[in-house]
mmCIF file of the N, C-alpha and C atoms, coordinates in Angstrom:
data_MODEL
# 
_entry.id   MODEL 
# 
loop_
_atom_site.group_PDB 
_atom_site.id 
_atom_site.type_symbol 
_atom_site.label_atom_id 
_atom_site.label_alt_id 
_atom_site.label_comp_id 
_atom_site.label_asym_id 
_atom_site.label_entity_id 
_atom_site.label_seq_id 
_atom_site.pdbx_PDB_ins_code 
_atom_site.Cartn_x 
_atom_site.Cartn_y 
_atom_site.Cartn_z 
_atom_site.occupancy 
_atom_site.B_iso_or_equiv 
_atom_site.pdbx_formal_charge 
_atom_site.auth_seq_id 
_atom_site.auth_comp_id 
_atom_site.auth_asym_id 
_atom_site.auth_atom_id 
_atom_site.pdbx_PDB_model_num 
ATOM 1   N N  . UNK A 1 1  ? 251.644 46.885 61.799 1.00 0.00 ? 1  UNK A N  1 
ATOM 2   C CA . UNK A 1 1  ? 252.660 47.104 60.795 1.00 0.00 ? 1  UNK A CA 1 
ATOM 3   C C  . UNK A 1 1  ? 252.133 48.086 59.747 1.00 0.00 ? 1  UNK A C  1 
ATOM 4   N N  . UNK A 1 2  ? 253.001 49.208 59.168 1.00 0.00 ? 2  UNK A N  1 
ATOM 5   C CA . UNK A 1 2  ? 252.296 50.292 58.368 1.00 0.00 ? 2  UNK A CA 1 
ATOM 6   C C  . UNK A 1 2  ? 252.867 49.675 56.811 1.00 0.00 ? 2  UNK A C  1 
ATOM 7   N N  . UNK A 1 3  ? 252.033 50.149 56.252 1.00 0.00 ? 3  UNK A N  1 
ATOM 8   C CA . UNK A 1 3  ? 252.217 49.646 54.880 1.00 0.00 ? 3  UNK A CA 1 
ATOM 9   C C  . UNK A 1 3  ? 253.072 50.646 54.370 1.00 0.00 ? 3  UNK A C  1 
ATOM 10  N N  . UNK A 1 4  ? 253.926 49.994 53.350 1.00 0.00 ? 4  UNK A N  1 
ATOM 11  C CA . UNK A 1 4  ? 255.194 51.080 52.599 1.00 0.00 ? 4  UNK A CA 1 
ATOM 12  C C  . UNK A 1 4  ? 254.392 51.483 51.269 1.00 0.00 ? 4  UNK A C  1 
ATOM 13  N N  . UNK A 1 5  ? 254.189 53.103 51.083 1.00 0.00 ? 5  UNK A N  1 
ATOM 14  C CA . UNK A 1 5  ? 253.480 53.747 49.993 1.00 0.00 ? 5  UNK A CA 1 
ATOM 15  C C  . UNK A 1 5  ? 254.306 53.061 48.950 1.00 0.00 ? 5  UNK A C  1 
ATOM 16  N N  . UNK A 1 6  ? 252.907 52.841 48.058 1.00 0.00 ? 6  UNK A N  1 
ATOM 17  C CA . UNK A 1 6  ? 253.650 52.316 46.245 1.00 0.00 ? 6  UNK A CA 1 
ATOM 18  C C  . UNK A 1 6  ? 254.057 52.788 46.037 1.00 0.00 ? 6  UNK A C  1 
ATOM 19  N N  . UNK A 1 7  ? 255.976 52.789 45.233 1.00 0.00 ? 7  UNK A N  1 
ATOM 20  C CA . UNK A 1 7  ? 256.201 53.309 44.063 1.00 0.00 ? 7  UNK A CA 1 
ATOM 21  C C  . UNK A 1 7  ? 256.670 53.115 43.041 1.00 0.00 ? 7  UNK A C  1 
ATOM 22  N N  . UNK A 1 8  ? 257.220 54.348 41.870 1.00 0.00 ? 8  UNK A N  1 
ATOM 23  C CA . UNK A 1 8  ? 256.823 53.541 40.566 1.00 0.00 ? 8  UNK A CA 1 
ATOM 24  C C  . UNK A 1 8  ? 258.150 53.123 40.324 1.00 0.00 ? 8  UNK A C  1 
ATOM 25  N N  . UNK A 1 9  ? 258.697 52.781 39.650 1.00 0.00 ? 9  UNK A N  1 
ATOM 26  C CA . UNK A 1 9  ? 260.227 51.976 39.302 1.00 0.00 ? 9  UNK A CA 1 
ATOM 27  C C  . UNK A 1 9  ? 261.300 53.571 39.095 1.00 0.00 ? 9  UNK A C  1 
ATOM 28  N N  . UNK A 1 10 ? 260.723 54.650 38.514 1.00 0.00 ? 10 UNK A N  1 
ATOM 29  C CA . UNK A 1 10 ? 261.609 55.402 38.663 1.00 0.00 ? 10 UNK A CA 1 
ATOM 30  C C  . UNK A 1 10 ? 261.865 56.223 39.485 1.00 0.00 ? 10 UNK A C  1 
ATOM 31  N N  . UNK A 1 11 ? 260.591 56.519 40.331 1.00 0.00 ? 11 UNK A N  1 
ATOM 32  C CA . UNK A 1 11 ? 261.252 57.373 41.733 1.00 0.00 ? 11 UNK A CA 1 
ATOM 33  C C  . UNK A 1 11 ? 262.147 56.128 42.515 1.00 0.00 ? 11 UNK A C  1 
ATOM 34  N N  . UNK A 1 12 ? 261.962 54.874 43.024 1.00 0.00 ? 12 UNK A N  1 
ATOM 35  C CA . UNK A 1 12 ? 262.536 54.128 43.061 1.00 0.00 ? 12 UNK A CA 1 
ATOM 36  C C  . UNK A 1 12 ? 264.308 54.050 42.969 1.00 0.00 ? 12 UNK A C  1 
ATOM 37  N N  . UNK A 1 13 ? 264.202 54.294 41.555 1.00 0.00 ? 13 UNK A N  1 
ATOM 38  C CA . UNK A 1 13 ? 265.384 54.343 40.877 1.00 0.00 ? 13 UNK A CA 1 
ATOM 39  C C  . UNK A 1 13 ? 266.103 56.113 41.775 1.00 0.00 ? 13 UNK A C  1 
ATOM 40  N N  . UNK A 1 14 ? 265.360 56.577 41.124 1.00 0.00 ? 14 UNK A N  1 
ATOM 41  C CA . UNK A 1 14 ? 265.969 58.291 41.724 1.00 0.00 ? 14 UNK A CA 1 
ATOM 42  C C  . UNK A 1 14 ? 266.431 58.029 43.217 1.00 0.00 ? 14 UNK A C  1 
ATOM 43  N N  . UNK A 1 15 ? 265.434 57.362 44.230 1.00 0.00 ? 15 UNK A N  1 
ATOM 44  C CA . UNK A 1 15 ? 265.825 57.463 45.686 1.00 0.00 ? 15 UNK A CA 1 
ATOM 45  C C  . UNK A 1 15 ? 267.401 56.618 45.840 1.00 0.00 ? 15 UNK A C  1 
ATOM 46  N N  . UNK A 1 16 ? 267.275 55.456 45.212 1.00 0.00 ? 16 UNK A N  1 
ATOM 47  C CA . UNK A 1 16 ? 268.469 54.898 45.503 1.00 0.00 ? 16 UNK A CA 1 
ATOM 48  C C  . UNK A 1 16 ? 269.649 55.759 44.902 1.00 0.00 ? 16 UNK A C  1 
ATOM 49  N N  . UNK A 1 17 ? 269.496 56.864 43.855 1.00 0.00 ? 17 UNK A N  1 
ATOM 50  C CA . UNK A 1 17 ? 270.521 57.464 43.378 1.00 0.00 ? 17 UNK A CA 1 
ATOM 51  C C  . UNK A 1 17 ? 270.996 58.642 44.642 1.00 0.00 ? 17 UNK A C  1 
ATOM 52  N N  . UNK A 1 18 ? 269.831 58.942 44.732 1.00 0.00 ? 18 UNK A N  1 
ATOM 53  C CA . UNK A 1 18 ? 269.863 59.817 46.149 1.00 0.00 ? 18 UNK A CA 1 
ATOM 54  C C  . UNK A 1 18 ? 271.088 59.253 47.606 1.00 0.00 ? 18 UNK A C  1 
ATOM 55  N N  . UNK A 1 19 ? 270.468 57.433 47.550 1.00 0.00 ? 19 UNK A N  1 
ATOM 56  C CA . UNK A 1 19 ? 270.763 57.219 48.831 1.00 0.00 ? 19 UNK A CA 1 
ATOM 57  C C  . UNK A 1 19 ? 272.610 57.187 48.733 1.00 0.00 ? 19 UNK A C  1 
ATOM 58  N N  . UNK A 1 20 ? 273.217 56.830 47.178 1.00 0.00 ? 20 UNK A N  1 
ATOM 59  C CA . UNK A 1 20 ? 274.099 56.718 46.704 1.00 0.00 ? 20 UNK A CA 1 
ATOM 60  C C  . UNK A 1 20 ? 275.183 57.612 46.835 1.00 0.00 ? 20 UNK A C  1 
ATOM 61  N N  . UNK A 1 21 ? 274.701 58.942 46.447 1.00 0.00 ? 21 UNK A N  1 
ATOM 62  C CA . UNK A 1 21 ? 275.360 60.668 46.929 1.00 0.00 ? 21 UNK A CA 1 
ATOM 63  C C  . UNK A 1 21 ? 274.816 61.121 48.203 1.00 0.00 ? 21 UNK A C  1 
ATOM 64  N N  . UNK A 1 22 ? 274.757 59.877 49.071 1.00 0.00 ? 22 UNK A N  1 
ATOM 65  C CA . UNK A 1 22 ? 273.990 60.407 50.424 1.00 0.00 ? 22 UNK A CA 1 
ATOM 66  C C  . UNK A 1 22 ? 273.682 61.585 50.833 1.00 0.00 ? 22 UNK A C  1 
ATOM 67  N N  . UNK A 1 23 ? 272.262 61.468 50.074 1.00 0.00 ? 23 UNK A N  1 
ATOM 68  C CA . UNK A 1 23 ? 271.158 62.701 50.102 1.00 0.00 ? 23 UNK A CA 1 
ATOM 69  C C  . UNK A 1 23 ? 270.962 63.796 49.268 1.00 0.00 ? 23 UNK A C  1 
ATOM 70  N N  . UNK A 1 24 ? 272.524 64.353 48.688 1.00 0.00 ? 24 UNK A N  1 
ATOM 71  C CA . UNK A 1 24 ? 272.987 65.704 48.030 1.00 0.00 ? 24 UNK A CA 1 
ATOM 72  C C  . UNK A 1 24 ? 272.526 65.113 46.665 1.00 0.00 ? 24 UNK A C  1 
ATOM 73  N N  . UNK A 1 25 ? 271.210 65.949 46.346 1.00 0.00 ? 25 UNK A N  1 
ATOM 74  C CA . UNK A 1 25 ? 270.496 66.413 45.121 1.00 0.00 ? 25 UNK A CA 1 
ATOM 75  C C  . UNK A 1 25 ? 271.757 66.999 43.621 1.00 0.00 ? 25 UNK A C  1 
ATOM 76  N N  . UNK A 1 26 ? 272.605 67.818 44.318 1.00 0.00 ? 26 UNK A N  1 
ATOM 77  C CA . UNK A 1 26 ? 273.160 68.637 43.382 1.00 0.00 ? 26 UNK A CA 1 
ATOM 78  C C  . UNK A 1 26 ? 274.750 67.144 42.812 1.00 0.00 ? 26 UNK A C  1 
ATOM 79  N N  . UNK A 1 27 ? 274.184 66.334 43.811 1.00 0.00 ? 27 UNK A N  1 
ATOM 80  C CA . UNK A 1 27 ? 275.731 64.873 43.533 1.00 0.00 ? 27 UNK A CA 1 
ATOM 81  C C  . UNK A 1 27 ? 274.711 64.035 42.322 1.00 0.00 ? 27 UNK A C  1 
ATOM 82  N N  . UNK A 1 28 ? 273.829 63.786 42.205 1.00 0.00 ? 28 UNK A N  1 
ATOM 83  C CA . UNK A 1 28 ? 272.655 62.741 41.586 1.00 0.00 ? 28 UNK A CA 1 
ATOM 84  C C  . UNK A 1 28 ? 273.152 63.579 40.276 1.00 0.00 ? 28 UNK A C  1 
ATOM 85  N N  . UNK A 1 29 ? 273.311 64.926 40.276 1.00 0.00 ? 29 UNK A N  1 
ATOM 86  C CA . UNK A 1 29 ? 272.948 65.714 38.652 1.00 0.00 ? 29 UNK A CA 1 
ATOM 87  C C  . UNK A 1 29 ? 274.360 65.609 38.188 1.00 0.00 ? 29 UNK A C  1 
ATOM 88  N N  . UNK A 1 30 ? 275.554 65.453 39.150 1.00 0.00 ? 30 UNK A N  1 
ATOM 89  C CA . UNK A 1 30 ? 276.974 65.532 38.753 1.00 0.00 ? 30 UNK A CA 1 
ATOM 90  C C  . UNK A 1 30 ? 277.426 64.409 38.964 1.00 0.00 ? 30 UNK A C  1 
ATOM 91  N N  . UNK A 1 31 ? 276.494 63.474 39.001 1.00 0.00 ? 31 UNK A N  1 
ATOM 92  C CA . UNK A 1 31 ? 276.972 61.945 39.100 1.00 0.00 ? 31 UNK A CA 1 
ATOM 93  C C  . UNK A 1 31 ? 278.592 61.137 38.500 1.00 0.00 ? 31 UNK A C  1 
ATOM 94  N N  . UNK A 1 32 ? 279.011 61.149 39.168 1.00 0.00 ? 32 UNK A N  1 
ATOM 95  C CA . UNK A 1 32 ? 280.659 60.481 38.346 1.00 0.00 ? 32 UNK A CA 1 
ATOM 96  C C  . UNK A 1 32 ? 280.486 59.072 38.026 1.00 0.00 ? 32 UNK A C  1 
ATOM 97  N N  . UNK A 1 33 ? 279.305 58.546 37.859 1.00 0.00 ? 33 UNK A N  1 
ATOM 98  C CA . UNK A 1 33 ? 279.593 57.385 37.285 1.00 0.00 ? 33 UNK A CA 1 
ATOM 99  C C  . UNK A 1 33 ? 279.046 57.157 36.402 1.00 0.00 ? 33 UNK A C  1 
ATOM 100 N N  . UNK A 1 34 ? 278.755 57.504 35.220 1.00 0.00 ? 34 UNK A N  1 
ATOM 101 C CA . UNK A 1 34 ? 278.235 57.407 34.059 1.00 0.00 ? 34 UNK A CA 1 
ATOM 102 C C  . UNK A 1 34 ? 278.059 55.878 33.216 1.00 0.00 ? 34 UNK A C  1 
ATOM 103 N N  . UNK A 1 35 ? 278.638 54.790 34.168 1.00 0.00 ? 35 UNK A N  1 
ATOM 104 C CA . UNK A 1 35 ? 278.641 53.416 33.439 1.00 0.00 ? 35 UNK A CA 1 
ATOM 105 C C  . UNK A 1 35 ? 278.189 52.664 34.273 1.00 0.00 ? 35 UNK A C  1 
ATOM 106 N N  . UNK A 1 36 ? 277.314 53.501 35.221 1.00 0.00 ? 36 UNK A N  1 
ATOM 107 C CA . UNK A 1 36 ? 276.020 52.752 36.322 1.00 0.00 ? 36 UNK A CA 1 
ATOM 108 C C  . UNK A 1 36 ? 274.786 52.508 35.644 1.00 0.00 ? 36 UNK A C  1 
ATOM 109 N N  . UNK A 1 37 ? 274.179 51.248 35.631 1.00 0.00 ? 37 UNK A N  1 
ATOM 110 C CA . UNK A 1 37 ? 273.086 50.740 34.483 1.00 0.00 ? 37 UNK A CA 1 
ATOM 111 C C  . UNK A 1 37 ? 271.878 51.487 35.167 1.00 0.00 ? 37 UNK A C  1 
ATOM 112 N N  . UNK A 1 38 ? 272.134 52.643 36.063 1.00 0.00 ? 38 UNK A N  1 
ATOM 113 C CA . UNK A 1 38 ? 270.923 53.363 36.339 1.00 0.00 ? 38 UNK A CA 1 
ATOM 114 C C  . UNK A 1 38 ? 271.174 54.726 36.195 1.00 0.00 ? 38 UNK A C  1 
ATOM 115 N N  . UNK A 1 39 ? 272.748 55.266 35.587 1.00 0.00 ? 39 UNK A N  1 
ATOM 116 C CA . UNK A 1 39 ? 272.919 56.752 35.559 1.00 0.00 ? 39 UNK A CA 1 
ATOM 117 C C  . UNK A 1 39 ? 271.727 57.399 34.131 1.00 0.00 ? 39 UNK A C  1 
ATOM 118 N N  . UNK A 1 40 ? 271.201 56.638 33.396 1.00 0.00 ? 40 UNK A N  1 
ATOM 119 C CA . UNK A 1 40 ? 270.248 57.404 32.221 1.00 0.00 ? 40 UNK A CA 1 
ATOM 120 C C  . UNK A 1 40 ? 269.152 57.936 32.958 1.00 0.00 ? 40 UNK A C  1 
ATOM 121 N N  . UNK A 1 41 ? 268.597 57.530 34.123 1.00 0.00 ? 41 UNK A N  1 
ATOM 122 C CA . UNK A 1 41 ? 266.795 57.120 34.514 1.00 0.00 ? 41 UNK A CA 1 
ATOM 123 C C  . UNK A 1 41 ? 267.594 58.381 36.198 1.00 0.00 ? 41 UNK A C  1 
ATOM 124 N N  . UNK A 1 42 ? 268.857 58.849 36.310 1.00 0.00 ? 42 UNK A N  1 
ATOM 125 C CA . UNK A 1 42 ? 268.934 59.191 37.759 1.00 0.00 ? 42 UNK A CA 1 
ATOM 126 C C  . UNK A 1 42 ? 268.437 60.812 38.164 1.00 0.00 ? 42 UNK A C  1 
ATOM 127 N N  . UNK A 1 43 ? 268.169 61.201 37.354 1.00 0.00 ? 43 UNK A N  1 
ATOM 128 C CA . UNK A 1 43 ? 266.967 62.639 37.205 1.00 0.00 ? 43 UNK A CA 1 
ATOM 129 C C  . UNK A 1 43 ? 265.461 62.511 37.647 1.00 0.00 ? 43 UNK A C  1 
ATOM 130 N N  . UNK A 1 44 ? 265.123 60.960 37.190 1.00 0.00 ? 44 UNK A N  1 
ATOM 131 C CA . UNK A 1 44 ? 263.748 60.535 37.701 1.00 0.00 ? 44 UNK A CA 1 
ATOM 132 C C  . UNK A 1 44 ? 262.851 60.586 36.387 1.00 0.00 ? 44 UNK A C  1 
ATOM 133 N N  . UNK A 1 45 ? 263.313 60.588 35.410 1.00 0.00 ? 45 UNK A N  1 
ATOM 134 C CA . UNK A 1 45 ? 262.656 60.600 34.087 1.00 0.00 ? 45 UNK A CA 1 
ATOM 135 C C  . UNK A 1 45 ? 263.421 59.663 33.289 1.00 0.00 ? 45 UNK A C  1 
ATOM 136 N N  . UNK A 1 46 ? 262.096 58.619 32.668 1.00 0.00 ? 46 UNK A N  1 
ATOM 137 C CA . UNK A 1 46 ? 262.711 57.611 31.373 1.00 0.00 ? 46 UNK A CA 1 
ATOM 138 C C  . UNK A 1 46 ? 263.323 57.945 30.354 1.00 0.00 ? 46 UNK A C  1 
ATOM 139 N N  . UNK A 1 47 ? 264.337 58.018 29.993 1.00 0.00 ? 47 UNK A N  1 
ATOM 140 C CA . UNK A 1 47 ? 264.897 58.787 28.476 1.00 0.00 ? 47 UNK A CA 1 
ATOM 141 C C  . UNK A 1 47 ? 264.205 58.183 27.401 1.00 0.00 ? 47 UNK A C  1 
ATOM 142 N N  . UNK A 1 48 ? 264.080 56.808 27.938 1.00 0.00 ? 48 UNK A N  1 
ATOM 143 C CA . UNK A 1 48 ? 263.085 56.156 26.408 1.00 0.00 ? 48 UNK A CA 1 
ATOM 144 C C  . UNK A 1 48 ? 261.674 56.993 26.317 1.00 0.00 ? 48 UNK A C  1 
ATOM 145 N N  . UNK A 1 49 ? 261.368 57.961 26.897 1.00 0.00 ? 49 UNK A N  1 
ATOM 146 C CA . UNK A 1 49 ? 260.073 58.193 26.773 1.00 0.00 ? 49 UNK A CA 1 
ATOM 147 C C  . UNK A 1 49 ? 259.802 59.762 26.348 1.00 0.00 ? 49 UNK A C  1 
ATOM 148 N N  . UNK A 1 50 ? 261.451 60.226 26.244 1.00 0.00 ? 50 UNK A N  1 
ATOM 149 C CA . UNK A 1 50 ? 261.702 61.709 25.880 1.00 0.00 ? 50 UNK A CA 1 
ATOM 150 C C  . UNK A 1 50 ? 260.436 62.109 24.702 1.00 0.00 ? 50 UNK A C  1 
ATOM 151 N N  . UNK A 1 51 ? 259.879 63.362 24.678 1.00 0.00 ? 51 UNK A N  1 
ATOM 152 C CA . UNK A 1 51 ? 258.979 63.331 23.406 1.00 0.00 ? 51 UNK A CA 1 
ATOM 153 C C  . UNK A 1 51 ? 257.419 62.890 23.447 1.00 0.00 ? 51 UNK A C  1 
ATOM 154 N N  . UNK A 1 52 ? 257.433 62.387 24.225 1.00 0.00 ? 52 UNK A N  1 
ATOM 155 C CA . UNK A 1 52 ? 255.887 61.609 24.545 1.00 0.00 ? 52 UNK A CA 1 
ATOM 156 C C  . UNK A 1 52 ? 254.988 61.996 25.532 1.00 0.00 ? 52 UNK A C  1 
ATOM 157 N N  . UNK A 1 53 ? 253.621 62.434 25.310 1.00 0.00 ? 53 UNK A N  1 
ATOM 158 C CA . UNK A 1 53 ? 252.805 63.251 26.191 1.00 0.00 ? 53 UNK A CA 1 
ATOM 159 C C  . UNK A 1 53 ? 253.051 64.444 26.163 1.00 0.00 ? 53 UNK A C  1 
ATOM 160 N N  . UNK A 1 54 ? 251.551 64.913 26.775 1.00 0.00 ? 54 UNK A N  1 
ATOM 161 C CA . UNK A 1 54 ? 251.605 66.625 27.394 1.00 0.00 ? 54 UNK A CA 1 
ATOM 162 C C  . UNK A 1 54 ? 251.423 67.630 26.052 1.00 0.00 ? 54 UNK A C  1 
ATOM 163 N N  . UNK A 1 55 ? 251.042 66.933 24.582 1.00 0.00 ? 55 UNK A N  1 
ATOM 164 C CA . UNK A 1 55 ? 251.068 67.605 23.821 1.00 0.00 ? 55 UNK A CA 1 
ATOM 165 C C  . UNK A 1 55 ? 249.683 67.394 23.029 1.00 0.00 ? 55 UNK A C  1 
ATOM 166 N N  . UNK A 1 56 ? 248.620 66.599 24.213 1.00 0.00 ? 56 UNK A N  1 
ATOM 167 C CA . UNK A 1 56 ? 247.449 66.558 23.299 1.00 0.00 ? 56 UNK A CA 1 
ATOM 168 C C  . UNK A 1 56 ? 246.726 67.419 22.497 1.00 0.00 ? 56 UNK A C  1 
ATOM 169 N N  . UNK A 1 57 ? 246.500 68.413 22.405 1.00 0.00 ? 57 UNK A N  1 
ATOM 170 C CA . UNK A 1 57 ? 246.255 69.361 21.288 1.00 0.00 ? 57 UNK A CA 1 
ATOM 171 C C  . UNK A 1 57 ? 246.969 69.595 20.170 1.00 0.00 ? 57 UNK A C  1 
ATOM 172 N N  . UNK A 1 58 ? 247.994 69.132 20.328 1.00 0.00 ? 58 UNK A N  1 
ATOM 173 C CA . UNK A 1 58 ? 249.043 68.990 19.120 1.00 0.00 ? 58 UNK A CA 1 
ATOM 174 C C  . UNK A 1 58 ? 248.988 68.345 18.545 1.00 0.00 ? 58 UNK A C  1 
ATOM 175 N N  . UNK A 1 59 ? 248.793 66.890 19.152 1.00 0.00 ? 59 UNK A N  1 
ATOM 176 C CA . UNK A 1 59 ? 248.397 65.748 18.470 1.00 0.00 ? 59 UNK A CA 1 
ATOM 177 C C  . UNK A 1 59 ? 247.719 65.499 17.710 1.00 0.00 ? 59 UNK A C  1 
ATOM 178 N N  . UNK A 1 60 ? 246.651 66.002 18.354 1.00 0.00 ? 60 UNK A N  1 
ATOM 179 C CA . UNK A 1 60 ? 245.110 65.410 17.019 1.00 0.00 ? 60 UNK A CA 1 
ATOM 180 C C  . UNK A 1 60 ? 245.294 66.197 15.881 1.00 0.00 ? 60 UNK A C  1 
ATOM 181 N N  . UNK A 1 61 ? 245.587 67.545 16.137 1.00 0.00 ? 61 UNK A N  1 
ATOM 182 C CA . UNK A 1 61 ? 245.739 68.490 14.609 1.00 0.00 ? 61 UNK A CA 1 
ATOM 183 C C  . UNK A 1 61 ? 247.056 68.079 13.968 1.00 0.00 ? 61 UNK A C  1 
ATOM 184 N N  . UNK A 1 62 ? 248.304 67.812 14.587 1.00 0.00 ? 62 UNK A N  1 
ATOM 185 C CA . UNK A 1 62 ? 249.163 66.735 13.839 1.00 0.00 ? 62 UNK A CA 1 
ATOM 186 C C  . UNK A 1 62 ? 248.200 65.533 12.711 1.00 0.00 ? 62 UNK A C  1 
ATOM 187 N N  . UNK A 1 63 ? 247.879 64.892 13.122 1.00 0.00 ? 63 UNK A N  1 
ATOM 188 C CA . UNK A 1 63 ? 247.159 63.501 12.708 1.00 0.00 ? 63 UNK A CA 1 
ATOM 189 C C  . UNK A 1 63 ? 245.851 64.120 12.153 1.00 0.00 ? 63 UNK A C  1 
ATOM 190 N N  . UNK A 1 64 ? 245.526 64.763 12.009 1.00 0.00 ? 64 UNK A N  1 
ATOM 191 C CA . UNK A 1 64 ? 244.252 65.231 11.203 1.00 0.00 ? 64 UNK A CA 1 
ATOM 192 C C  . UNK A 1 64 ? 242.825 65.207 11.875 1.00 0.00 ? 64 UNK A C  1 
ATOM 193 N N  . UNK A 1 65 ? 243.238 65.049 13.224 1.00 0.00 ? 65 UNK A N  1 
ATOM 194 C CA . UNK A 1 65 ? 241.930 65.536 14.205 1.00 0.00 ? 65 UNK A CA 1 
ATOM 195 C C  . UNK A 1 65 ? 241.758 66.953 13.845 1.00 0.00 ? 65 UNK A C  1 
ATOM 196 N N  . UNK A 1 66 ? 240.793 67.278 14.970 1.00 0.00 ? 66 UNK A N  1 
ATOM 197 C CA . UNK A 1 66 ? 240.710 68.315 15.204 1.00 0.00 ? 66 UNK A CA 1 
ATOM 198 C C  . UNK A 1 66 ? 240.681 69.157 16.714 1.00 0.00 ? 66 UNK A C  1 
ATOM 199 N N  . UNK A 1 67 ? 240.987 69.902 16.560 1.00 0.00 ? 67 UNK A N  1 
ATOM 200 C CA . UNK A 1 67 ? 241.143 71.054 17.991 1.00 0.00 ? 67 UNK A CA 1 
ATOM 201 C C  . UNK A 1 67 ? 240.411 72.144 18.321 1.00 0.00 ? 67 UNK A C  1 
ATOM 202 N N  . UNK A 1 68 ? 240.021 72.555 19.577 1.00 0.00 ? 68 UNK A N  1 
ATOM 203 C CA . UNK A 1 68 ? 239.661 73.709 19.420 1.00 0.00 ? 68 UNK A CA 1 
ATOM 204 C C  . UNK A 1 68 ? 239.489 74.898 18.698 1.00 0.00 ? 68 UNK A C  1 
ATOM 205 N N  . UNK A 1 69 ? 240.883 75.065 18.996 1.00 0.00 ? 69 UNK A N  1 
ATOM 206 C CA . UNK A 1 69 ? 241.615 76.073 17.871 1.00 0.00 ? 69 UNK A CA 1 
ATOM 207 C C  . UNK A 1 69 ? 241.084 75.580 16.463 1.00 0.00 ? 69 UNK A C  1 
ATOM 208 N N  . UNK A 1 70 ? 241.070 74.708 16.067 1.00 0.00 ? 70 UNK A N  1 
ATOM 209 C CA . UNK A 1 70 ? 241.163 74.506 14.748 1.00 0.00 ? 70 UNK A CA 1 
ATOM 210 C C  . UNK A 1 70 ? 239.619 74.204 14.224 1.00 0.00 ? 70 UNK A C  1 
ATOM 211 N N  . UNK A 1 71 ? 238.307 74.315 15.343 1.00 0.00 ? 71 UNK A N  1 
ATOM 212 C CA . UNK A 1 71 ? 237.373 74.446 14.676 1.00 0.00 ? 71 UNK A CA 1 
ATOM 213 C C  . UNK A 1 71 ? 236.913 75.943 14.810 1.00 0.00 ? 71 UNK A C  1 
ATOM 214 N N  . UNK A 1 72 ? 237.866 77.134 15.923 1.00 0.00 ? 72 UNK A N  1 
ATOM 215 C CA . UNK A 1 72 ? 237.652 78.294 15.333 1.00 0.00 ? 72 UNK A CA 1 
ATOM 216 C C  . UNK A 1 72 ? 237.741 79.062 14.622 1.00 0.00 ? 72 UNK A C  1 
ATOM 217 N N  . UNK A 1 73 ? 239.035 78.454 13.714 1.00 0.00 ? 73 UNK A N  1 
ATOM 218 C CA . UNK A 1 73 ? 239.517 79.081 12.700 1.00 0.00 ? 73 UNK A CA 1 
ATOM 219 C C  . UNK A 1 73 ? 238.893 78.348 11.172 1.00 0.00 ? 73 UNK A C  1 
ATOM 220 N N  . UNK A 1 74 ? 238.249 77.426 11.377 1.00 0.00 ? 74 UNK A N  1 
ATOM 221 C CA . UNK A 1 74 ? 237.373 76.651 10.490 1.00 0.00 ? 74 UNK A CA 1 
ATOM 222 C C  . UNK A 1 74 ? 235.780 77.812 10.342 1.00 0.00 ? 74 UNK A C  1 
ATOM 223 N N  . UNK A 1 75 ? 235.326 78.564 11.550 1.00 0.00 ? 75 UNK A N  1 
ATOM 224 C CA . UNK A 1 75 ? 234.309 78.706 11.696 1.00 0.00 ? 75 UNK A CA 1 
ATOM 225 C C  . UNK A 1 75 ? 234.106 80.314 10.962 1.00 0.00 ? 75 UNK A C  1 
ATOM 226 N N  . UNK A 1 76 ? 235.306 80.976 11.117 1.00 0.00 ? 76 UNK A N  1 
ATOM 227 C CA . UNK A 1 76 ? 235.713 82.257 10.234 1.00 0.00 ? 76 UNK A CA 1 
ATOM 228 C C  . UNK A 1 76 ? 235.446 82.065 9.200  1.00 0.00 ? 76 UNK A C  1 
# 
């Protein structure tokens, strides 16, 4: 028996949106049902999580770290 690859709750979510517009990618983005408790998450991205990550260098000099950048322009 082959084991079924892990996955995470939102590809999950995306495939069944998939299996829903049977198969057609471009039906998932023009979805007509907008009052399906899974049409927010059917792109494959958490909306609760909009904003978050991918901006670590931003971050620390936000918050008063420091950055690269910001100990070369310290060093001038």
């Amino acid at each position: 028996m082959t084991e079924a690859k892990p996955t995470t709750p939102i590809r999950a979510i995306r495939a069944k949106c998939l299996d829903c517009c049977c198969g057609i990618q471009s039906e998932v983005r023009n979805c007509p049902t907008p009052d399906c408790p899974l049409y927010p998450y059917r792109m494959g991205h958490n909306p609760a999580r909009k904003g978050l990550g991918g901006k670590i260098g931003n971050f620390s000099a936000e918050k008063g770290g420091t950055t690269a950048e910001s100990e070369e322009a310290e060093e001038e």
